[in-house]
Structure formats: structure tokens, C-alpha cells
RODO-2510 file (C-alpha; in nm, 4 decimals, decimal comma):
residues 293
     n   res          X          Y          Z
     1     x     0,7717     0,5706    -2,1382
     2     x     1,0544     0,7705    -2,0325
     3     x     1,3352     0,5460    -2,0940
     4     x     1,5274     0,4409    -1,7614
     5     x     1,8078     0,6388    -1,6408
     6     x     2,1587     0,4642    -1,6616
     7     x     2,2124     0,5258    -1,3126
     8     x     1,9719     0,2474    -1,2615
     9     x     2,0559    -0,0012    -1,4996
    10     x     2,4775    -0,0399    -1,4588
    11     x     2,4389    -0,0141    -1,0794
    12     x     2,4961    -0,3075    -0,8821
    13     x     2,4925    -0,5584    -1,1562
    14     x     2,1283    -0,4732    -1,2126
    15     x     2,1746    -0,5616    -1,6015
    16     x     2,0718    -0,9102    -1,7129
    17     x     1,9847    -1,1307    -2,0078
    18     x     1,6153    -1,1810    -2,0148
    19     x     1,6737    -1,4992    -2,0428
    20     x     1,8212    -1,6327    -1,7087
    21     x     1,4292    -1,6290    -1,6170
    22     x     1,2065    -1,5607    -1,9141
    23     x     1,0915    -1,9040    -1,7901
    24     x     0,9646    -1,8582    -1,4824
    25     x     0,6164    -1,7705    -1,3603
    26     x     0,5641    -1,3931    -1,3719
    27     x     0,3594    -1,2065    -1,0936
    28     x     0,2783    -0,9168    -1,3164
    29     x     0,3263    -0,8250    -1,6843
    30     x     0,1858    -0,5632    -1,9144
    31     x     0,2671    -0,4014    -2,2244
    32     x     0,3669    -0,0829    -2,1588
    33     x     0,2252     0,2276    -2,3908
    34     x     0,5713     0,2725    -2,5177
    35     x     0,5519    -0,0868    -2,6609
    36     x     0,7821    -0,2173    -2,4255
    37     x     0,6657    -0,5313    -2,2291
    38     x     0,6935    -0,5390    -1,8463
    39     x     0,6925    -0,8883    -1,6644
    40     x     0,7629    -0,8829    -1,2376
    41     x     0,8770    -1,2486    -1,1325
    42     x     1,0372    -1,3666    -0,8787
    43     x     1,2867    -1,6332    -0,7936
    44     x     1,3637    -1,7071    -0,4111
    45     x     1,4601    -1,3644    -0,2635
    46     x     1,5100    -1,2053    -0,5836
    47     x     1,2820    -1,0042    -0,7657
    48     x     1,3092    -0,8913    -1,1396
    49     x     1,1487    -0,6533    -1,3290
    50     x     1,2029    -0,7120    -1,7100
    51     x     1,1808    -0,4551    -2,0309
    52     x     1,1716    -0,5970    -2,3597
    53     x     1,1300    -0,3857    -2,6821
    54     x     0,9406    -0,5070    -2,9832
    55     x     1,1512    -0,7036    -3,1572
    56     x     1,4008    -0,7995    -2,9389
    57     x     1,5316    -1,1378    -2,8680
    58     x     1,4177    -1,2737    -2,5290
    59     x     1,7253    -1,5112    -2,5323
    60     x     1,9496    -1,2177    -2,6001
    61     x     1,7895    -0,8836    -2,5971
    62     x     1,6282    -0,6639    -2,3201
    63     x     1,7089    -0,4989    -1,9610
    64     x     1,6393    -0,6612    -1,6177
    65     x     1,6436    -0,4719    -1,2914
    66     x     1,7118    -0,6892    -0,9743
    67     x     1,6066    -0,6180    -0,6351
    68     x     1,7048    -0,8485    -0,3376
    69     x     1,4281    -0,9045    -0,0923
    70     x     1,6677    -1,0484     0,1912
    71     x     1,8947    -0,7341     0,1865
    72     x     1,5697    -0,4949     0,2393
    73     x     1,5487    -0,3340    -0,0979
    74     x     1,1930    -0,4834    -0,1758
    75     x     0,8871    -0,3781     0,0077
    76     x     0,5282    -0,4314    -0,1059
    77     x     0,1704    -0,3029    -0,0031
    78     x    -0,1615    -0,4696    -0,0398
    79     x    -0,5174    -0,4704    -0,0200
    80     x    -0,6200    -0,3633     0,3506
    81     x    -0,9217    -0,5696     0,5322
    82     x    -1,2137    -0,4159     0,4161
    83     x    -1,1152    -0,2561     0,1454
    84     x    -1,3477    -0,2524    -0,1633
    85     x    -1,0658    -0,1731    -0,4616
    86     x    -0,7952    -0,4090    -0,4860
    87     x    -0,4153    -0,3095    -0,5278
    88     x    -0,0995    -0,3738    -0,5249
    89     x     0,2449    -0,1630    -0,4970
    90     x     0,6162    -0,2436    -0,5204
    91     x     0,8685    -0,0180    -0,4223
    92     x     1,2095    -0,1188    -0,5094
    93     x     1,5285     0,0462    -0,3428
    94     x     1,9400    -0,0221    -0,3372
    95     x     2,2117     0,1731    -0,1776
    96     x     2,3343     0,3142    -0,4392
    97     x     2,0390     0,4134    -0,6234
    98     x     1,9234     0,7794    -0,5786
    99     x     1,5246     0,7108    -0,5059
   100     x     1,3053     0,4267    -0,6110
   101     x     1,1241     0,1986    -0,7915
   102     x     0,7392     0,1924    -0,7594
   103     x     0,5282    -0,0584    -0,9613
   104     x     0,1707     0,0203    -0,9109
   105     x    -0,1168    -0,2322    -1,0009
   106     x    -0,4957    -0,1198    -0,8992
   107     x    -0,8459    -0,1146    -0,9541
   108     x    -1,0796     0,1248    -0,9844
   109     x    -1,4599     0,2261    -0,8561
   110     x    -1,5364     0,1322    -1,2239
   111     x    -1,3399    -0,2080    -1,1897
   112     x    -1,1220    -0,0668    -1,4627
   113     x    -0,7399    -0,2120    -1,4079
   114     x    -0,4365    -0,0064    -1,4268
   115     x    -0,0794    -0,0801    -1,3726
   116     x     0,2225     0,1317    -1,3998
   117     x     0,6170     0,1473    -1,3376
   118     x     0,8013     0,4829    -1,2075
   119     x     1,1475     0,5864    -1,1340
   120     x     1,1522     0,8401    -0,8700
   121     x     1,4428     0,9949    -0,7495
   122     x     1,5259     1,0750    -0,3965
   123     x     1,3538     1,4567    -0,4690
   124     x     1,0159     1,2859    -0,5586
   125     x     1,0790     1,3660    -0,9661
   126     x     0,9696     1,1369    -1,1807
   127     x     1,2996     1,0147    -1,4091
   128     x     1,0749     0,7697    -1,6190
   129     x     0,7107     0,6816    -1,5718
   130     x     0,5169     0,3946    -1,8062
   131     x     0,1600     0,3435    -1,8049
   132     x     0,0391    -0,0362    -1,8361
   133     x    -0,1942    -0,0832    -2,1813
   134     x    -0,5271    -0,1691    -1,9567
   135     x    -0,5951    -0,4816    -2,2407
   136     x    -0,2385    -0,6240    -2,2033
   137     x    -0,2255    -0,6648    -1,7796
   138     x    -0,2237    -0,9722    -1,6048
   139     x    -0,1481    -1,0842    -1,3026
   140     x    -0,1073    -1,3618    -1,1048
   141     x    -0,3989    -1,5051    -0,8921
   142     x    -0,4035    -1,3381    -0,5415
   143     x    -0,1380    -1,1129    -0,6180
   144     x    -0,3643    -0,8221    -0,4269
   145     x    -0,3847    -1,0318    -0,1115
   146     x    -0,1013    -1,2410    -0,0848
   147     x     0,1527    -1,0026    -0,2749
   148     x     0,5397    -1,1512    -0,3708
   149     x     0,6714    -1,4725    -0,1575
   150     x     0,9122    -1,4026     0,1101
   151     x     0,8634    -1,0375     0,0882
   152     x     0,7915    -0,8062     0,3380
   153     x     0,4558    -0,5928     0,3467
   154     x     0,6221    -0,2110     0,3741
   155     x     0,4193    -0,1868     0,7520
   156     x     0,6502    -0,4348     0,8831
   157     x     0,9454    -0,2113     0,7624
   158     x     0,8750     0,0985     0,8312
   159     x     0,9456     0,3056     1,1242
   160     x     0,8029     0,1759     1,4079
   161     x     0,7355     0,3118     1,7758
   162     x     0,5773     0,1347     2,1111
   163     x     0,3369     0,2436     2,3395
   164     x     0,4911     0,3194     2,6746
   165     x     0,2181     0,1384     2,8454
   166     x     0,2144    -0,1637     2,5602
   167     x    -0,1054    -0,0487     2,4470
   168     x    -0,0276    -0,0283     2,0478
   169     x     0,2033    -0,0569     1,8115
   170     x     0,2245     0,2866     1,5714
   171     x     0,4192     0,2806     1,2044
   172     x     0,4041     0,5013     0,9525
   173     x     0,5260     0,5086     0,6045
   174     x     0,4793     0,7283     0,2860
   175     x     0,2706     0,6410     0,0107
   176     x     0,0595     0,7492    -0,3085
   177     x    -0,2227     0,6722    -0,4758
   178     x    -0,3258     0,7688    -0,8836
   179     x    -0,6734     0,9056    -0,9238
   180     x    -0,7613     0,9219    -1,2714
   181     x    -0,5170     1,1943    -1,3700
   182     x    -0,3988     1,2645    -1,0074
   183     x    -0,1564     1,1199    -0,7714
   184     x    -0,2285     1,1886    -0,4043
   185     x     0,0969     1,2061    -0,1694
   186     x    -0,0022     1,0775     0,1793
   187     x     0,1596     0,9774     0,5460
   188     x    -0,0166     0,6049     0,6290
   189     x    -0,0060     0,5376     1,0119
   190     x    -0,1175     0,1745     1,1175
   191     x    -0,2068     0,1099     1,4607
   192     x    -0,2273    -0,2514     1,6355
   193     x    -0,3883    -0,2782     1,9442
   194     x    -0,2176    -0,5049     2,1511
   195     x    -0,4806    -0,5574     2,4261
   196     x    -0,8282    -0,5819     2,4234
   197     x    -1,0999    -0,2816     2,4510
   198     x    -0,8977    -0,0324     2,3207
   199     x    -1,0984     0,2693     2,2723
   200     x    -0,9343     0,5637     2,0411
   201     x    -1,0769     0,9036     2,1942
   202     x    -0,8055     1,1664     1,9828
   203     x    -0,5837     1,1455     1,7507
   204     x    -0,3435     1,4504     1,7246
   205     x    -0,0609     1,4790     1,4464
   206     x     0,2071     1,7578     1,4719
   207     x     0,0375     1,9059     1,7691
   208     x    -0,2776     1,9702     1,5755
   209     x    -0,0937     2,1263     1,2567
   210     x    -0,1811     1,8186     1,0475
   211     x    -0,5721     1,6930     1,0404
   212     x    -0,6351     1,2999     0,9435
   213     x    -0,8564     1,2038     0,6618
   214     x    -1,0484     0,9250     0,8284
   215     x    -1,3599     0,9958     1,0101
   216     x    -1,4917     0,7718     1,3050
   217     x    -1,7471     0,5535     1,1675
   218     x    -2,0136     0,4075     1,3683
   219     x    -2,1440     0,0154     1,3238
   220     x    -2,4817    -0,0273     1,3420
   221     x    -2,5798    -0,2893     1,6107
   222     x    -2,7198    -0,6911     1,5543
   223     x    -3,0296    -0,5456     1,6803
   224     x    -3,0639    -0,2494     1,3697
   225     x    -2,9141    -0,5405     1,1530
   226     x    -3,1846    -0,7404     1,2161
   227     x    -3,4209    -0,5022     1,1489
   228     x    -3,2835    -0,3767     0,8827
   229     x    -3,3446    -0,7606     0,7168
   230     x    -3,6451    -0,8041     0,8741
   231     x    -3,7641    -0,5035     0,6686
   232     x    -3,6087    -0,6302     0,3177
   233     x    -3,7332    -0,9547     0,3697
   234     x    -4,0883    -0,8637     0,4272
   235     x    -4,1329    -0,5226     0,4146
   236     x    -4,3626    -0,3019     0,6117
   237     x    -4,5141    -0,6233     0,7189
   238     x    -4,2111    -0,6579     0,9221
   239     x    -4,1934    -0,7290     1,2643
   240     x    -3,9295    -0,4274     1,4550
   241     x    -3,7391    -0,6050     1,7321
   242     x    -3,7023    -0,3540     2,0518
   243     x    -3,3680    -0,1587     2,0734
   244     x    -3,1816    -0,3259     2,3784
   245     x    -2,9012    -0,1658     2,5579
   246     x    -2,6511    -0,2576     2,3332
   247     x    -2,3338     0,0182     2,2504
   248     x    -2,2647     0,0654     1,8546
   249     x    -1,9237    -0,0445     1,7738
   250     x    -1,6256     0,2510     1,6090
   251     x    -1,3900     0,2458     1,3798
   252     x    -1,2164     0,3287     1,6674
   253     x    -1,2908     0,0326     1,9102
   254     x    -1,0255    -0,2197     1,8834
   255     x    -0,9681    -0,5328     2,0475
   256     x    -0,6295    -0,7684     2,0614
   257     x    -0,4432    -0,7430     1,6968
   258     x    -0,7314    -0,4866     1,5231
   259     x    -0,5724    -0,2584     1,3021
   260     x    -0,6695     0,1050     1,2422
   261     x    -0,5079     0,2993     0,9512
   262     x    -0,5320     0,6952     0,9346
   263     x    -0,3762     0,8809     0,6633
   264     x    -0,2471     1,2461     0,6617
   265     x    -0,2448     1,4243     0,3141
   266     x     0,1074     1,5305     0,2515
   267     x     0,3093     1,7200    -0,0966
   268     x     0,5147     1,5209    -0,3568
   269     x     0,8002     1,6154    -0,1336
   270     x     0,6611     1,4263     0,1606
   271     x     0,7773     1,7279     0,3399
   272     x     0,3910     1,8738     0,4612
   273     x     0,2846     1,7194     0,7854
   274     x     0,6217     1,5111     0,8091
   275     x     0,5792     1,2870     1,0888
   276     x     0,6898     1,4348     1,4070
   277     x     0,4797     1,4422     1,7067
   278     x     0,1479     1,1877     1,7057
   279     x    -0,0457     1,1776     2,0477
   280     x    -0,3081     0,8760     2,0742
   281     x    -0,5871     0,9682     2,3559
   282     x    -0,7272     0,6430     2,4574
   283     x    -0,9693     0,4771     2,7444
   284     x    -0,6655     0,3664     2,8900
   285     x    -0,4324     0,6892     2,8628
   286     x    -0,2063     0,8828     2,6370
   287     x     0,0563     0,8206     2,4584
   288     x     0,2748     1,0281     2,2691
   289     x     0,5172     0,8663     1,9835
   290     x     0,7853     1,1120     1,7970
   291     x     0,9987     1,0398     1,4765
   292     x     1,2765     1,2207     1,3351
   293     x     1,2009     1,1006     0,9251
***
């Protein structure tokens, strides 16, 4: 790995002995393929994020960086609802650092694991980057789901508008995600509905200069489910029950606290489709939300 830059390490007191918490239960730790071994713990509102070379002394040798969750400079993201791959991302940030800290921990459509720590600076260029030896990561149970105590998932940070009419809640926050031997920049909006029978009709980002990812997906209804299991269970033998009058369910059909995420592809800049203008056709109206990132 790219060593880290010194910027990061004398800043803010961010350099400690290892051992003020080799002790303590870590939440992630790898060894990292420049032989250096990377534990995450916490302790309260504090988070560390420890480097120790071979050899060293973990009463006396190796770097810690420490982030304070209480002051803001933590966020995390996890697994979504639904979602088939788990994950797991830490962004760490301070005043006085130029960029951020991004620990990445994922699986894959193979179920391969892969963790990885990166130092980006406020340009989006990578100052160090370490990949995680797949063999060598562990992490602690329900770290995917339930992420680091007491800190805040990065939707409830981020910036964050309000329907006129109370309908939703909008955010929106930049993120990435590795592919194999890719990294994908992208804007992630979450919606909340905050009333029931919400139907989305159009969703239109930068007047129509930036296209979502997401497609509408339609549910099939407890009538096609049933059939659908009547027909594994005994096959052609099975007995169709008659389609009623019943309305498939959309992605895009939300009642009281549903959330919908859209994504909008983006450059390592974050500067392509920067959020500006996002208009949200619904059965009950438009509304239009603007930022100024």
C-alpha cells in the first residue's frame, strides 16, 4: 500500500500507541497486501483505525488514526433492504484534513470478500490505497447490518431537502462502488415517503441532463404468486387460480416510511450530473428540490 501521507497522521493528534486499545474488540481487521495489518475498533464515540508493520511491537510500535463520531467526522453506509451483496463503508473526515478516509468491506456475486482502505484527497486522487488479503478479513458479526455503535448511517447526514407539501423526504450523497478492477463514481438519492400511497410517476435530475440507473420494477401479485407455487408444487397438474382485479405493486409505490434509492452515474470528480435541480412527479403533485453541493 501506498504509505499514508503525513498530512494525515500529525494532524489533530491522530498519532497513537497501538496499545491504548490493542485490547479492545475490533469491528474489522485484515492484513493488508503490503503486510501491514489493519484492525477498525471502536471505543464510545471514537473510532480507530490501526497500521501495524510486521514486526513491530503492538505495545510500542505502529500508527493509529482517530476519528470522532460525536464531532461528525465518521459516517458509515450499509446493506440496503433487499439487497442481495452485503457491504459495508466508512468514510472518515476532520477539518483539517484535505479529503477522506474510506474503508470499504463487500461481497461479491461470487460471495468472494474484499476489504480495502483509501486516502482520497479533496480532488478525488487516491494518496494511498491498500487492498485487504481476502484469507486474512474478518469482521465482526452484523457489521453489514448494524454497522459501528453510535454512528451515524451517511443518509442521515447528508444534505437533506423537504417536500413542500410533506410528501417525502429527498437526500443525496456521493458514493462508489469497486467492480472487480473498476470503481464506479455515483450520486445516491434516498427518498422516504412520509404518507401513505405515494405513487412515483417521474423522476427528473438536472432538468433531464442526468438519466437514473434504476428501472421501475413491477411485483407480481398474491394471485401470480400463488400460481406460480401451485405450478412448482405439482406441476402441470396444477390447479390456475383466476386473475382477480388486483393492481401489481412498483418499485415506485410507497407507503408511510418506504424508501426508494435511485442512483445517477457521476466521474471521479463527482462533478457530472452534480446535484442541482431533482423534480419528483407524483399521484399527489410535484415537487421540485434544488442543492447548491
Amino acid at each position: 500500500m501506498k504509505k499514508l501521507s503525513s498530512t494525515i497522521i500529525f494532524l489533530s493528534g491522530f498519532l497513537f500507541a497501538t496499545s491504548s486499545f490493542a485490547n479492545e474488540t475490533y469491528d474489522l481487521k485484515c492484513t493488508l497486501d503490503d503486510g501491514d495489518q489493519m484492525t477498525i475498533s471502536h471505543v464510545s464515540d471514537t473510532v480507530y483505525i490501526a497500521f501495524l508493520a510486521p514486526g513491530d511491537d503492538p505495545d510500542e510500535g505502529g500508527s493509529v488514526i482517530k476519528l470522532d463520531v460525536s464531532s461528525g467526522g465518521v459516517k458509515q453506509e450499509l446493506t440496503e433492504p433487499g439487497m442481495k451483496y452485503p457491504y459495508f463503508t466508512l468514510t472518515g473526515t476532520d477539518e483539517e484534513i484535505d479529503g477522506k478516509i474510506i474503508v470499504d468491506y463487500n461481497t461479491d456475486e461470487n460471495s468472494k470478500i474484499s476489504a480495502s482502505f483509501a486516502q482520497i484527497d479533496s480532488k478525488g486522487k487516491n494518496i494511498a490505497k491498500g487492498y485487504c488479503k481476502p484469507d486474512t478479513i474478518k469482521a465482526r458479526n452484523g457489521l453489514t447490518e448494524k454497522g459501528i455503535i453510535a454512528v451515524n448511517n451517511s443518509a442521515d447526514t447528508s444534505s437533506t431537502n423537504v417536500s413542500p407539501k410533506d410528501l417525502f423526504k429527498l437526500s443525496v450523497s456521493q458514493k462508489y462502488r469497486d467492480y472487480s478492477s473498476v470503481r464506479v463514481y455515483f450520486w445516491k438519492y434516498q427518498l422516504i415517503s412520509n404518507v401513505d400511497d405515494l405513487k412515483i410517476q417521474k423522476i427528473t435530475v438536472n432538468r433531464g441532463h442526468c438519466l437514473i440507473n434504476e428501472k421501475k420494477i413491477t411485483y407480481t401479485t398474491r394471485v401470480q404468486d400463488q400460481n406460480t407455487l401451485n405450478r412448482i408444487v405439482n406441476g402441470r397438474k396444477a390447479k390456475q387460480i383466476t386473475e382477480d382485479n388486483e393492481v401489481p405493486r412498483t418499485s415506485w409505490d410507497l407507503n408511510y416510511s418506504d424508501v426508494y434509492y435511485f442512483t445517477v452515474t457521476t466521474d471521479r470528480d463527482f462533478g457530472k450530473c452534480r446535484p442541482q435541480e431533482v423534480v419528483i412527479e407524483t399521484n399527489r403533485g410535484s415537487s421540485t428540490f434544488t442543492w447548491n453541493i
